[in-house]
C-alpha positions as CSV (number, residue, x, y, z in Angstrom):
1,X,86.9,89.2,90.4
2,X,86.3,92.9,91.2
3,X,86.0,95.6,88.6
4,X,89.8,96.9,89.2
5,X,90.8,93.3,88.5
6,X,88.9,93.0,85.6
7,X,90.2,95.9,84.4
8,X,93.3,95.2,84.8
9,X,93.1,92.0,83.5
10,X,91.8,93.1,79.8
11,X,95.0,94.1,78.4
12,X,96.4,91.0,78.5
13,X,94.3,89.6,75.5
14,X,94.7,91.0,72.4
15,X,93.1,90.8,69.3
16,X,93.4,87.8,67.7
17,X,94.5,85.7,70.8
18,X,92.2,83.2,72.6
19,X,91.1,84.0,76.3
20,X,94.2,81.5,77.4
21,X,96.7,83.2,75.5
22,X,97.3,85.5,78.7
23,X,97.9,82.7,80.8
24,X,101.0,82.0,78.4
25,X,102.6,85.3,79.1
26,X,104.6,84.2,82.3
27,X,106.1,80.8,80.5
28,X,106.0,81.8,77.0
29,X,108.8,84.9,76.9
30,X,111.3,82.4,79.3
31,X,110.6,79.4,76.9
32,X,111.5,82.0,73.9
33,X,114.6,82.7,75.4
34,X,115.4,78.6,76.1
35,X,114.8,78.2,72.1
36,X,116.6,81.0,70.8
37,X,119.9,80.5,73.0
38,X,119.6,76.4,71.8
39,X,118.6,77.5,68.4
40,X,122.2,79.5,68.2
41,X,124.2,76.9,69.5
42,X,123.2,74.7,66.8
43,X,124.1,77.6,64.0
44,X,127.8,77.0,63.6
45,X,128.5,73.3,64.3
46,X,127.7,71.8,61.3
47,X,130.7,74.1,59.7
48,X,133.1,74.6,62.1
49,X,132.9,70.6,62.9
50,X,133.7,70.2,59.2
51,X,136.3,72.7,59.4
52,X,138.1,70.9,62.4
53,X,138.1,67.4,60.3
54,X,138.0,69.2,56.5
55,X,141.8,66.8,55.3
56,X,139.9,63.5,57.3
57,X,136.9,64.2,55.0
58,X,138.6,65.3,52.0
59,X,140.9,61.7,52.2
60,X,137.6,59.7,53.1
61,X,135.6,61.3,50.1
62,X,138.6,61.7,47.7
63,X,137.9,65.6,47.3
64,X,140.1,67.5,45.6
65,X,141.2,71.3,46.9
66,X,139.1,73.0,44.4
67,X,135.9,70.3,45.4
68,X,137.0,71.7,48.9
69,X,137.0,75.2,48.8
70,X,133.4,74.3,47.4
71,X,132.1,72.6,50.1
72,X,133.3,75.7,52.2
73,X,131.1,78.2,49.9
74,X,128.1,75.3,50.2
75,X,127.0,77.4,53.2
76,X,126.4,81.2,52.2
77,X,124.8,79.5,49.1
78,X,122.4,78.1,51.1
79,X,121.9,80.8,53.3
80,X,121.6,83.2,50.0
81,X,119.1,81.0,48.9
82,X,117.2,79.8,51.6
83,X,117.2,83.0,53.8
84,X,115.6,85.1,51.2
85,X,112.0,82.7,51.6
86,X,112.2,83.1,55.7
87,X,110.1,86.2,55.7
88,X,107.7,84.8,53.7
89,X,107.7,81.1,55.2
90,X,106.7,83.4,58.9
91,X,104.3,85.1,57.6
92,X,102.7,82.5,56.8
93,X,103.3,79.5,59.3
94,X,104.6,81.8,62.1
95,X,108.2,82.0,63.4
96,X,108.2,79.5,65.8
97,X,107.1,77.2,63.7
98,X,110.0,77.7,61.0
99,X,112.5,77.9,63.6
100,X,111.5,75.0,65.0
101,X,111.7,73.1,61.1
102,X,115.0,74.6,60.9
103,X,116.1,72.9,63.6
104,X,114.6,69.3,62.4
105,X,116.3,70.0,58.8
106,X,119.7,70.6,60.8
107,X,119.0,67.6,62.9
108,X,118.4,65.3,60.1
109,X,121.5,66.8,57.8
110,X,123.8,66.2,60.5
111,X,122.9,63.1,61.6
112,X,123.0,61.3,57.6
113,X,125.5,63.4,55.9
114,X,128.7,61.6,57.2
115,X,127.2,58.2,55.8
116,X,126.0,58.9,52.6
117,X,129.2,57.4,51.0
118,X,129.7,60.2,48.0
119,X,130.7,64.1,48.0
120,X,127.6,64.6,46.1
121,X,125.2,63.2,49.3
122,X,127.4,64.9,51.7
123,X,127.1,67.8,49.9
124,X,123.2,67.8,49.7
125,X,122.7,66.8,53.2
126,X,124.9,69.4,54.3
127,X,122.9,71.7,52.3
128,X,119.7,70.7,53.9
129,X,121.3,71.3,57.4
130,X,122.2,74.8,56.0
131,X,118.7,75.1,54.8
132,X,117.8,75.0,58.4
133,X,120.0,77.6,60.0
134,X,119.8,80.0,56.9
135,X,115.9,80.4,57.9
136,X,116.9,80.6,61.6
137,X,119.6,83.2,60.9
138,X,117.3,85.4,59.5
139,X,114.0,85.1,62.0
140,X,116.8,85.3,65.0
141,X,116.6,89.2,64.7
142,X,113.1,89.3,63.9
143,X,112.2,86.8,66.6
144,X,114.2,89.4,69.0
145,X,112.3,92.4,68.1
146,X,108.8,90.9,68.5
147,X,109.3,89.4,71.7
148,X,111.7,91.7,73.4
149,X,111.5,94.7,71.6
150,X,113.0,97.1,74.9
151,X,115.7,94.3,74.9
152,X,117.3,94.4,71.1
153,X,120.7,94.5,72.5
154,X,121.2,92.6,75.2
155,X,118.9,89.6,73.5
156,X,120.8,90.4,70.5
157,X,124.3,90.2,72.5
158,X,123.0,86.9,74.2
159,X,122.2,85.3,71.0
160,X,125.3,85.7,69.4
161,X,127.2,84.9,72.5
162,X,125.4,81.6,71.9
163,X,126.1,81.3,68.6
164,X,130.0,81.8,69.6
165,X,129.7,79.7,72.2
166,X,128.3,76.5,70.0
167,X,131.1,77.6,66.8
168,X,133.5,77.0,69.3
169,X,132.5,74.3,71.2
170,X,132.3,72.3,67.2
171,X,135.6,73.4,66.4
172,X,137.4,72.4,69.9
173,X,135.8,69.2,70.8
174,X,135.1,67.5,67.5
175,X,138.5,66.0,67.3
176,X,138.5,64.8,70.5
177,X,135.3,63.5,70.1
178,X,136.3,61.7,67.0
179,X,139.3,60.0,68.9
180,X,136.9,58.9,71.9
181,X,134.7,57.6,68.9
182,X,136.8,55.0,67.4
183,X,138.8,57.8,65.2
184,X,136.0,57.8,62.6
185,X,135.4,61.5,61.5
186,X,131.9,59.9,60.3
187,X,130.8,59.4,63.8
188,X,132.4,63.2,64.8
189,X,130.4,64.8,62.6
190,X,127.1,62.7,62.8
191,X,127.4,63.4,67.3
192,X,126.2,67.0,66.6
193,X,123.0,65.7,65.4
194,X,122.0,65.3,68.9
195,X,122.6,69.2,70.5
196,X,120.4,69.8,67.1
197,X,117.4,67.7,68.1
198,X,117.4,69.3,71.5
199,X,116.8,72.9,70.2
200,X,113.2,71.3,68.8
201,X,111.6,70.9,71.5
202,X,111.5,74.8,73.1
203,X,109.4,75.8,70.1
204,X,106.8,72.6,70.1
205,X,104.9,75.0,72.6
206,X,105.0,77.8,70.0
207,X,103.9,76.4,66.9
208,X,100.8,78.2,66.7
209,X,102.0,81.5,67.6
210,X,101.6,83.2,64.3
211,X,103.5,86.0,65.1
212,X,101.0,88.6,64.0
213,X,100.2,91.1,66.3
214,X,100.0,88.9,69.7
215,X,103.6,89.6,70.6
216,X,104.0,89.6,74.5
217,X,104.7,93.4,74.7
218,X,104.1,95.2,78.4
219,X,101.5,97.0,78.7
220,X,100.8,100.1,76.7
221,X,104.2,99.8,74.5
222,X,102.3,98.7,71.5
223,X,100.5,101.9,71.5
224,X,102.9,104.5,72.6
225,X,105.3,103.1,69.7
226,X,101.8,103.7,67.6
227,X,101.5,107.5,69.0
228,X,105.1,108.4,68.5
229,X,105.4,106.9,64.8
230,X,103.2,109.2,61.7
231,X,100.2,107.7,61.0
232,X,101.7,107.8,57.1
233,X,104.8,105.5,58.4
234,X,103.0,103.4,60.4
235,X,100.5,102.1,57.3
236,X,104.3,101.8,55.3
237,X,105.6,99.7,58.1
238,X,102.3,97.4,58.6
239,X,100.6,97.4,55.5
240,X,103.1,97.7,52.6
241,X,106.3,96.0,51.9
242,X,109.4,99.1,51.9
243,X,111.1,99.0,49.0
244,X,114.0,98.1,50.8
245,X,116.6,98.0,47.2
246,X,115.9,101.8,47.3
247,X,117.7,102.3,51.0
248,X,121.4,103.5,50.8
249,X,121.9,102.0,54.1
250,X,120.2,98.7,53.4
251,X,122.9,98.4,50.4
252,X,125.6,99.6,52.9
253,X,124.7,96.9,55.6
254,X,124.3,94.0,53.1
255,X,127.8,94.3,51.9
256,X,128.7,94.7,55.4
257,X,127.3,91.2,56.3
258,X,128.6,89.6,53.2
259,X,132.3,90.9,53.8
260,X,132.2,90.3,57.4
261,X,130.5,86.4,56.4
262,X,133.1,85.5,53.6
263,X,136.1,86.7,56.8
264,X,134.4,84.3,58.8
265,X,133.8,81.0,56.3
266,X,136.9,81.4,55.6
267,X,138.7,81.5,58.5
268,X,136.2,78.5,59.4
269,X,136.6,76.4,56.7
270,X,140.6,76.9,55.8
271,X,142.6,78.5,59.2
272,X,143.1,74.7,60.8
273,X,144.6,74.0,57.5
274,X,146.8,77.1,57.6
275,X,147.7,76.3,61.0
276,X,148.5,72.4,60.3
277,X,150.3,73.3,57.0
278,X,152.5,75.7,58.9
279,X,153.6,72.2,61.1
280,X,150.6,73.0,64.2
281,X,149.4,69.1,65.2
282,X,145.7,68.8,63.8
283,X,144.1,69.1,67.7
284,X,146.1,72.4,68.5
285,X,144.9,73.6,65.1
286,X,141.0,73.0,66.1
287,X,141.8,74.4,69.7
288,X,143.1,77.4,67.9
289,X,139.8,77.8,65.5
290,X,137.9,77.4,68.7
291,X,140.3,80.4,70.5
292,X,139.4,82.1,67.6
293,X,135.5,81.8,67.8
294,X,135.6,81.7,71.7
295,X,136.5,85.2,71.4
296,X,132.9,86.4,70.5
297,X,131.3,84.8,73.7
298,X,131.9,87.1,75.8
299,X,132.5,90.1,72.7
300,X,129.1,89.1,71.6
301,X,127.3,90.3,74.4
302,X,129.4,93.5,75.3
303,X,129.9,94.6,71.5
304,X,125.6,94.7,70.8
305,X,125.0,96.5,74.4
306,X,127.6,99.3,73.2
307,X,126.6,99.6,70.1
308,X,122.8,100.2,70.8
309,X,124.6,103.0,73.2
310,X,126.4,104.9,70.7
311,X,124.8,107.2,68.0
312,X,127.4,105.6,65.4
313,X,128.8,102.6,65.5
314,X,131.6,103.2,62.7
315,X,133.9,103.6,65.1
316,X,133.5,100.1,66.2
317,X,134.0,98.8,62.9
318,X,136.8,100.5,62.2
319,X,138.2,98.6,65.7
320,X,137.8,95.5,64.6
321,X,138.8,95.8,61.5
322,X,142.1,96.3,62.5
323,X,142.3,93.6,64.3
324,X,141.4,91.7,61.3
325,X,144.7,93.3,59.2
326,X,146.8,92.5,62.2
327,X,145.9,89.1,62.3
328,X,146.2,88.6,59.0
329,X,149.4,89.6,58.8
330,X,150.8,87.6,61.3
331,X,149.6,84.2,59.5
332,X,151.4,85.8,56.6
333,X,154.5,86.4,58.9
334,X,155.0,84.2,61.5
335,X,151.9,81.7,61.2
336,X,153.5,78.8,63.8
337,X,155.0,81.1,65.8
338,X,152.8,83.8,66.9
339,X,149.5,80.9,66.1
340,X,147.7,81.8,69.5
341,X,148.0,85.9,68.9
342,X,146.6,85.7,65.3
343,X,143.5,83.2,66.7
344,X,142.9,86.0,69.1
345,X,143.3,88.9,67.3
346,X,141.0,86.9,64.1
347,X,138.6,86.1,66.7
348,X,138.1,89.7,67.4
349,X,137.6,90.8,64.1
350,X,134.9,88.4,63.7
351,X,132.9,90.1,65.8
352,X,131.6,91.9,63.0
353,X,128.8,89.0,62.0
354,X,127.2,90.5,66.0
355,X,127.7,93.8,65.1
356,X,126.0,93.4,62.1
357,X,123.2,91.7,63.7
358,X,122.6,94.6,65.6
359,X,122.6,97.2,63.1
360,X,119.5,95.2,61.8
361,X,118.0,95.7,64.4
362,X,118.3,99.2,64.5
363,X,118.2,100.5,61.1
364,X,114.7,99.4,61.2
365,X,111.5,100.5,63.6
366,X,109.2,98.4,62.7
367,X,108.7,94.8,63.2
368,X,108.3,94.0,59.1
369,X,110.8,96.4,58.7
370,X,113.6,94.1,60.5
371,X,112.1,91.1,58.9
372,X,112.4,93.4,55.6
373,X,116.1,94.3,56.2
374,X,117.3,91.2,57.5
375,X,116.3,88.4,54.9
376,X,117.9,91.6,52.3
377,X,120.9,92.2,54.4
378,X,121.6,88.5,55.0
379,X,120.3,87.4,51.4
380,X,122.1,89.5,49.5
381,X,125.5,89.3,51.9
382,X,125.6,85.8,52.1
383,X,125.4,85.7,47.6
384,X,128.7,88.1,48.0
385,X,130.2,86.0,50.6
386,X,130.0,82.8,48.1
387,X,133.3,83.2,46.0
388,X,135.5,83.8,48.9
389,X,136.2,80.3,50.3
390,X,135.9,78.9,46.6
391,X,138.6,81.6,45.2
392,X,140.8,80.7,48.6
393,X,140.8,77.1,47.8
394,X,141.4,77.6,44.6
395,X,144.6,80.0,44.8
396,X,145.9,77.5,47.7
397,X,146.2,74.6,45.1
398,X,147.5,76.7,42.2
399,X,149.9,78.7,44.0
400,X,151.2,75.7,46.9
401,X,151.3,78.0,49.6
402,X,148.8,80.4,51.9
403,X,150.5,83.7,50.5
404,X,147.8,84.7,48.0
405,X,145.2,83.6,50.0
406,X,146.0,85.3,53.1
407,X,146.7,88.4,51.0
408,X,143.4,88.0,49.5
409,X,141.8,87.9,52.7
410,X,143.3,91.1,53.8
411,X,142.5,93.1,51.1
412,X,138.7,92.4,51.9
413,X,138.9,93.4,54.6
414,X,139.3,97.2,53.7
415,X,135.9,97.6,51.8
416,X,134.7,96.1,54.7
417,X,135.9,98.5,57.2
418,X,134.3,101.0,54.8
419,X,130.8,99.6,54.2
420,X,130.1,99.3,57.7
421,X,131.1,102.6,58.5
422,X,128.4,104.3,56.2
423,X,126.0,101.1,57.9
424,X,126.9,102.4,61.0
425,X,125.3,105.7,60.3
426,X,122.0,106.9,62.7
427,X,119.6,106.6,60.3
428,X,116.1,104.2,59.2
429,X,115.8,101.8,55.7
430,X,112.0,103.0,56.6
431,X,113.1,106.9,56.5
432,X,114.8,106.3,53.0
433,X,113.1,103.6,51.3
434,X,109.9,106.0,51.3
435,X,111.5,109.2,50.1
């Protein structure tokens, strides 16, 4: 090798890496983008695939609607409760590596919650799938910014097209798939076990990336971001946890995510019953859950790329969260009738939970700071989002009809529209955490 190769060559170690590590450079970002677009297909199923069969379970399990609208707040509980150790848990093992559990905990819920033959071990497996993607939901973001940290919005946009793509996919084809089963909603549920045990296998490779400072940046990135940044905010960003509970816009984007989170459980968990209540057949009523979530495939990707473009992204919140009021008030209205407009126009507005992911992303330079933000922001949203499906469920069996929820639903969606607006704002958690 001659001197200009060698020196060439040198920057591809860094400190802390073995001399092979550079040879992983070319396979290792490609294999990272395999895991995280399997990883995100696998984030929705396991709720959407309940949603799509929620009266067949209720009937096997003898659940009442209050037991119900429980089983629908099961997953921001869990993703309250588990997301808030995912920092940690990567620190420690690396993110790969509890990714890559998250996956076997969602494979393993899904395959042996249908046959547990009570609501109390369908509850608790479905809880350990949840344990699974409420880790993975948070180290998503942080996984993005490590690996592709000149790409935040168009990984970002890919993710959560993913993500729409697989909460779709669940609430389309599990009734189908149930009928080419034998009609058992057992075996319709447990068949998503197997999509789950292929996202494993991407991160095997990665298990001992530790995620410290060996992320595969080009060449000199690492150390302009160093140069531009104060020395004083860089030894905050690397050394010392922010004291994120003192950011205004932390607060902001939290509520943000929980508002946007309890729209979306509930449309998940309760809008095929709307729909078959208001005389839909059960199938069109899971086709029109999966309308509704197909919408952010190809919104997920343009809605990330635009907002990483725009100094605010208020405006964009304020968008969809008229499409949100709309569609609200046509399953209020008209919900038979007009059934495929208010899928499309719900859909829409639930392209706040990609938005959201973004502004993670960007309210935050550093690498801890994301991780920082994110298990906050998702944490603390997803506690907010709990009483939302619960209080739905509860107000459909006391009041016999979908008026009070729907007008619930509604009028959450104004504080919503407001939150995100200040969330939206061009500003750093970093910037006021440390004033």
């Amino acid at each position: 090798m001659s001197p200009t190769e060698r020196g060439t060559a040198a920057p591809t170690s860094t400190p802390g890496t073995t001399p092979g590590a550079g040879r992983t450079r070319a396979w290792a970002p490609r294999l990272v983008v395999v895991g995280i677009v399997l990883s995100a297909l696998n984030l929705r199923p396991a709720i959407t695939s309940l949603g799509a069969l929620l009266e067949e379970v209720r009937d096997g399990l003898g659940m009442s609607g209050g037991v119900a609208g429980l089983l629908t707040s099961v997953p921001p509980l869990c993703f309250a409760v588990f997301g808030i150790t995912a920092p940690r848990l990567a620190r420690r093992f690396g993110p790969a590596a509890v990714v890559c559990a998250g996956m076997v905990a969602i494979t393993t819920g899904l395959l042996i919650r249908p046959y547990l033959g009570s609501t109390a071990g369908f509850l608790a497996a479905s809880a350990l799938a949840l344990m699974g993607i409420a880790v993975s939901n948070v180290l998503m973001p942080v996984i993005v910014k490590r690996w592709f940290p000149d790409r935040v919005g168009s990984m970002t946009g890919l993710y959560s097209m993913a993500l729409a793509l697989g909460t779709s996919a669940a609430a389309a084809v599990t009734v189908p798939l149930t009928d080419a089963l034998g009609g058992s909603w057992r075996s319709g549920l447990a068949v998503w076990a197997a999509l789950a045990g292929a996202a494993v296998l991407p991160w095997l490779p990665l298990l001992r990336d530790r995620g410290g400072d060996t992320a595969p940046a080009q060449p000199g990135r690492r150390e302009r971001a160093a140069r531009e940044q104060p020395a004083g905010e860089q030894r905050t960003g690397e050394h010392a946890p922010l004291r994120i509970t003192r950011s205004r816009t932390a607060w902001a984007l939290a509520v943000f995510f929980g508002l946007q989170a309890t729209a979306a459980y509930i449309t998940m968990g309760w809008m095929p019953q709307i729909f078959r209540d208001a005389g839909v057949p059960a199938g069109t009523a899971g086709v029109l859950l999966a309308v509704t979530m197909v919408m952010g495939v190809p919104l997920a990707f343009v809605i990330p790329r635009v907002a990483t473009r725009l100094p605010h992204q208020g405006p964009i919140v304020l968008v969809l969260g008229m499409c949100g009021l709309a569609g609200y008030a046509g399953l209020y209205v008209a919900p038979a009738a007009g059934a495929w407009a208010w899928a499309l126009l719900l859909g829409v507005s639930n392209c706040a939970f990609p938005l959201a992911l973004t502004m993670v992303g960007m309210r935050a330079r550093s690498g801890p700071g994301v991780a920082q933000l994110s298990a906050f922001a998702q944490s603390t949203g997803y506690l907010i989002s709990i009483p939302g499906p619960l209080l739905v469920g509860v107000l459909y069996q006391q009041s016999g009809g979908w008026g009070l929820p729907i007008a619930l639903m509604a009028g959450l969606m104004l504080p919503q529209m407001a939150v995100g607006f200040l969330a939206g704002r061009d500003r750093t958690v970093e910037d006021e955490a440390t004033r």
